[in-house]
N, C-alpha and C positions, 0 to 999 in steps of 0.2 A: 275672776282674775282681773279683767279692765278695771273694774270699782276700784279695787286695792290700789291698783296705778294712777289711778285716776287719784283717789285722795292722798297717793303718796307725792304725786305730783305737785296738788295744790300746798301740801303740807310742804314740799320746797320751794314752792316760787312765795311762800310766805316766808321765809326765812331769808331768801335772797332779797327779797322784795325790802324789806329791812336793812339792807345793809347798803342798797343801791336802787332806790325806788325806782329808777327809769324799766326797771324790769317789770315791776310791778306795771306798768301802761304796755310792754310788751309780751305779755302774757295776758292781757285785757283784751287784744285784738288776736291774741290767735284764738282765748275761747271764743270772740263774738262770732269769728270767721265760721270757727270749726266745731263749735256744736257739742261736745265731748260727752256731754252725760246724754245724749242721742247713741253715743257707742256703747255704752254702758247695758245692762242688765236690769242689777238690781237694787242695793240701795243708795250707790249713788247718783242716780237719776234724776231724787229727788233733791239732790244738793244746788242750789242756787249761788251757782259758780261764780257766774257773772256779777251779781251784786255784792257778794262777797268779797272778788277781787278787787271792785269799786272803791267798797270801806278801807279796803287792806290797803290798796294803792294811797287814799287821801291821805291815811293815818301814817304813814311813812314818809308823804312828803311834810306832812305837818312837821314829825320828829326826828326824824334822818336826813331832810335833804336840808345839807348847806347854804346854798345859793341861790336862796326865792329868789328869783326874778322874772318878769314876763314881758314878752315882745309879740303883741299881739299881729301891729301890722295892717296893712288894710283888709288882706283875705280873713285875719282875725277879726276885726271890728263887721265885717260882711256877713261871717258868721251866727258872728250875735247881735247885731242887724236883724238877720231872717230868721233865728231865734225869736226874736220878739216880736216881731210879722207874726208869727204859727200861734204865739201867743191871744198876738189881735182876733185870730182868723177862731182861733178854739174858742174867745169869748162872742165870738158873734156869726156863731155857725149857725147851718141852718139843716142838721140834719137831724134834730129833735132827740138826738140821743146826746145825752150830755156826757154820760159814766164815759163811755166809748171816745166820745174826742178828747178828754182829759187824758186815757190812757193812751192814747196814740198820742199826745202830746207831752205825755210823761216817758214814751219808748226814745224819742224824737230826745228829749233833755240827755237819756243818757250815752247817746251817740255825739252830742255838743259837748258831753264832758269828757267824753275821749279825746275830742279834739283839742281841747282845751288842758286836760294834763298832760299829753303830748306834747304840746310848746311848750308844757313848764319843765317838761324831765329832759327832753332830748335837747341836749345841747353842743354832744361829741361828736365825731365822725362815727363812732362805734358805736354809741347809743343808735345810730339812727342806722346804722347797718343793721344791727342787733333786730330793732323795730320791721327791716325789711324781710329779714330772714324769718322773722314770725309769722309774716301774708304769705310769703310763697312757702314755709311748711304748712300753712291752714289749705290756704287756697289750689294751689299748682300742684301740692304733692298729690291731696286729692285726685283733683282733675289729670296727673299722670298715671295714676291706679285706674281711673275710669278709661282711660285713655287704649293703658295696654290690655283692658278688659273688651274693646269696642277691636281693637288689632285679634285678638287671639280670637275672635267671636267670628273672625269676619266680617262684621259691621251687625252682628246681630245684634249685641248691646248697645241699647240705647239710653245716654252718656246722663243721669241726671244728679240734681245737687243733693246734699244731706244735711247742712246746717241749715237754721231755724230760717233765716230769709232768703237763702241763695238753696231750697230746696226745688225749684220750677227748674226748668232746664234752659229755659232763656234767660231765667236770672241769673245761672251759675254760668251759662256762655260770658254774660255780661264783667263777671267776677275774673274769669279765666283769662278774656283780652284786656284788664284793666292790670292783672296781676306779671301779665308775657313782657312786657318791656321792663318789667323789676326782676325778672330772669335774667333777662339781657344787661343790666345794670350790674347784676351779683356776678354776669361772665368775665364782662368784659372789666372788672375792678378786682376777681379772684385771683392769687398769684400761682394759689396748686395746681396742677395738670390736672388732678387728679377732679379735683371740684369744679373744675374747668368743666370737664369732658361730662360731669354728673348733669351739672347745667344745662348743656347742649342736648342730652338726652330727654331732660324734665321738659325744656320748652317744644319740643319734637313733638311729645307727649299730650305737652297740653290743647299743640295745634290739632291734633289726632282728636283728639275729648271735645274743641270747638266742633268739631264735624261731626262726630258723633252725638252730640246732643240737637243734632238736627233742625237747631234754630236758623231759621232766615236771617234773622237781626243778624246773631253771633257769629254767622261767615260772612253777611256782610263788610260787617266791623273789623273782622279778620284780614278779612282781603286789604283793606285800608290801610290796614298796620301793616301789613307784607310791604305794600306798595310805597307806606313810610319808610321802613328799613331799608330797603330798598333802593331809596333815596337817597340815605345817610351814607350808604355803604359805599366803599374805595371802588367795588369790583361791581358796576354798576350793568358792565357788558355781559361778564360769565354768567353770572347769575339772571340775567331777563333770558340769556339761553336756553340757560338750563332748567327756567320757568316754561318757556316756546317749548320745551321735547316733552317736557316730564307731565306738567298739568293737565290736557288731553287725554295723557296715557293713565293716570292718576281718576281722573274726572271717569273715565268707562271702566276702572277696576271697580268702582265705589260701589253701595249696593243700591237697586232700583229704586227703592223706596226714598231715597235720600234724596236722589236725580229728580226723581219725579217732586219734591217737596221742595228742591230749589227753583226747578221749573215753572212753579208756582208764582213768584214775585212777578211778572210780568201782569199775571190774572188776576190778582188779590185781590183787588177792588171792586170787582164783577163778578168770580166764580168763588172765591173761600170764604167761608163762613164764619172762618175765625175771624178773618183781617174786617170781612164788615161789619165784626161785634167790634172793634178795635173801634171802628168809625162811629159807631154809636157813641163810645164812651167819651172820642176825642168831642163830637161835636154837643155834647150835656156836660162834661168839660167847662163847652168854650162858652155856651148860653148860661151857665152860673155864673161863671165869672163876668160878661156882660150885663146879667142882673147884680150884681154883687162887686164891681170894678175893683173894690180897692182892698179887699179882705177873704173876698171868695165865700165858698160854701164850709171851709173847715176840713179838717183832717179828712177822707177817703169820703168825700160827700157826695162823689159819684158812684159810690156802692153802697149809697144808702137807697132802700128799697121804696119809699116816701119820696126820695129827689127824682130817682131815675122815673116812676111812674107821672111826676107831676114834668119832666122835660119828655119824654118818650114820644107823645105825640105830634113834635113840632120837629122831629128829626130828618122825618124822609126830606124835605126841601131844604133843609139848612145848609149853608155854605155853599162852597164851589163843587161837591163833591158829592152827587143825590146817592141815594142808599134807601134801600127798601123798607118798608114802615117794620119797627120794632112788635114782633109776638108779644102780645099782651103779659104772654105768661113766661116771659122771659127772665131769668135774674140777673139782678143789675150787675154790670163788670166792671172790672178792676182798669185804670186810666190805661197803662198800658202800653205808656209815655213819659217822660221824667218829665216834659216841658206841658205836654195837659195836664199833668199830675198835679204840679204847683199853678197851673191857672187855675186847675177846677177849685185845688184846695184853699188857695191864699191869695187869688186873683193877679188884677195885670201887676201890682203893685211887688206882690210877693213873686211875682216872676223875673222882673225888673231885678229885684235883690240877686237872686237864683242865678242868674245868667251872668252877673257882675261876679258873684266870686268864683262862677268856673273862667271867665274874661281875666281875671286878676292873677288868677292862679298863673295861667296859661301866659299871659304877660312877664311875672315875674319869673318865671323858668327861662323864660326867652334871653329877660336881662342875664339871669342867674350866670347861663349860656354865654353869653359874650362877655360876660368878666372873665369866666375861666378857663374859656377854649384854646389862650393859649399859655396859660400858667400851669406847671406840669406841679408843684404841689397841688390845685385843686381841680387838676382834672377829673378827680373825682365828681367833684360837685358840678364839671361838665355832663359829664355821662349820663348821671344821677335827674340834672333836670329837662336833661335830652328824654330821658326813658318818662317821667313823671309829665314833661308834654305827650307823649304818647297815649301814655294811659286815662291823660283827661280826654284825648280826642276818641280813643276805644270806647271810654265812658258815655261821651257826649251823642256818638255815633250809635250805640247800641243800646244806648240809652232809651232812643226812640223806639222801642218796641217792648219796655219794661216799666212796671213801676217803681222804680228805685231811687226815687226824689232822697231817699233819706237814708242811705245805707252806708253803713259803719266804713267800708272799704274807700266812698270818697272821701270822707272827713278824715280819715286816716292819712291821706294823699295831701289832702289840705294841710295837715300839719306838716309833713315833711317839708312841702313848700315852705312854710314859714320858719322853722325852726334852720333852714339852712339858709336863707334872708341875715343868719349872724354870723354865720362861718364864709360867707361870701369874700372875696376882697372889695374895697371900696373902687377901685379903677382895673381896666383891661390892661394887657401887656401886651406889646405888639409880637410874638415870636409864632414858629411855625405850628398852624392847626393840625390836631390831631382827628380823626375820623370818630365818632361812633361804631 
């Protein structure tokens, strides 16, 4: 029965995809998010959804879209900037597997052309709702099923991901706090009660599924966006109260094993043996890239089993941070960091890039922001770039504990940033601000 859904599905978003290609790019990011023929059975598992919807998408805007035009921007040009950095980086890698950094750099191409038919379709208020309503049904509906599976269990389910890159559970934590301020975005701009109050439930949810996937990062990062909201919020006194009674009382219902796995962060560096593989990876990372300044080691060239053995032995003393000599017979690990991830792979150069367009992004939301905050036609695209700084800071935040230098959900985020760069007004208006 899914298969038949499944192809009855794609067999409509091609025919809609046709008549309004922006659908076509909004139906690109909920398969990339959501994985679908992972749900599936039997023969359509084997159906290659994703590259299909690619074709479908291009050939629609070639024939059906009106109004070619592109406004790339600087977050666009940054883009394809570090697009062509990974390029450098895949021709003068050093992890002797050639086939393998090609296809990591041909994975890497078709998440740039996400971002990049995104600026070319979204150019509505609705299109780019449409767009959002796509992540939070991949991503958050998800993680509210896991969510009330981890509630009804007790805390016995432990919360983890199911599409293809957001399967680890720190990756999907990563997904979940990236996705909770586009929740917040869809509340606070719905006019039905009724979708209102679904909202408020799903993000409840999701905060429930960060906890229960029992990443450190992910309630780190958690916490920060509480503390963002927080912020923004009118009732700034009730709610730190009712944080004072409740958290304590929340924090000893929760289950042992969670407690005891947050109580960890203090030790990590001395007693877990996960966080000082972390530090192995970060610090052969950071000696590629210092052999290698300005190009790196190439795609995952810290999980090349050839790299990791020829840096392994110069680990215990390296940096400010000593760490016990690497088991010989250890396998090499994954960065495990989105900012070693791009030293180890594209060096200082391609970090430099890296760090400028989440800088850019994060800048132009801000501007976005004070054009609209007090113009009540586009308080939308107030709210909108209030929540999208949030979720680069969730990003940026819990980032440091994942490899996700290259996942479909930022660049998705990227284009929204740019595509609303045109819907913007040119000047502020002075009149009274409205709250987040």
């Amino acid at each position: 029965m899914r298969d038949l859904l499944l192809v009855i599905f794609f067999f409509v978003v091609v025919y809609f995809t046709f008549k309004r290609p922006f659908i076509g790019v909004c139906a690109w990011i909920w398969i990339a998010l959501t994985a679908p023929t992972l749900w599936a059975f039997g023969f359509s598992t084997h159906l290659r959804l994703n590259l299909s919807i690619v074709l479908i998408t291009f050939i629609a805007y070639v024939v059906a879209e009106k109004n070619k035009s592109a406004h790339l921007s600087k977050i666009g040009w940054l883009v394809l900037l570090f697009c062509f950095w990974t390029f450098l980086s895949s021709l003068t890698h050093i992890t002797y597997e050639t086939a393998k950094i090609w296809g990591y750099f041909v994975d890497f191409i078709k998440v740039v052309m996400l971002f990049f038919f995104a600026i070319l379709l979204l150019k509505k208020r609705y299109q780019i709702d449409t767009f959002i309503w796509c992540i939070v049904l991949s991503v958050s509906s998800y993680a509210g099923m896991e969510g009330l599976k981890f509630l009804l269990s007790g805390g016995g389910h432990e919360v983890v991901g199911r599409a293809g890159v957001i399967q680890d559970r720190n990756d999907f934590a990563v997904a979940i706090n990236m996705s909770l301020p586009l929740i917040a975005y869809l509340y606070f701009t719905a006019k039905h009660k009724l979708i209102r109050l679904g909202l408020l439930g799903l993000a409840a949810l999701n905060v429930i599924a960060v906890i229960g996937t029992y990443s450190r990062g992910g309630f780190i990062g958690l916490a920060i966006l509480a503390v963002a909201f927080w912020w923004r919020s009118k009732y700034k006194i009730p709610l730190a109260l009712l944080a004072f009674l409740m958290v304590p009382i929340l924090y000893q219902k929760a289950p042992e094993d969670w407690r005891e796995r947050q109580t960890t962060v203090a030790t990590a560096a001395t007693e877990d043996s996960s966080f000082i593989g972390r530090l192995w990876a970060w610090k052969i990372s950071s000696m590629i890239a210092l052999d290698h300044p300005l190009t790196g080691g190439g795609f995952r060239a810290v999980t090349n089993p050839i790299v990791w053995s020829n840096y392994a032995p110069y680990t215990a003393d390296f940096g400010p941070i000593q760490t016990p000599a690497i088991p010989p017979e250890l396998r090499p690990k994954a960065a495990h960091n989105i900012y070693f991830q791009v030293l180890g792979d594209h060096g200082f150069v391609g970090l430099i890039i890296f760090l400028a367009m989440l800088g850019s992004t994060y800048f132009s939301n801000l501007r976005t922001n004070k054009l609209c905050r007090n113009q009540p036609e586009h308080l939308w695209l107030y709210h909108l770039s209030s929540a999208l700084n949030l979720s680069i800071i969730g990003y940026g935040i819990t980032g440091a504990n994942v490899s996700l230098a290259y996942f479909d959900l930022l660049y998705a985020v990227l284009a929204i940033v740019v595509a609303m760069q045109l819907l913007r007004p040119a000047t502020a208006v002075a009149k009274t601000r409205s709250q987040f």
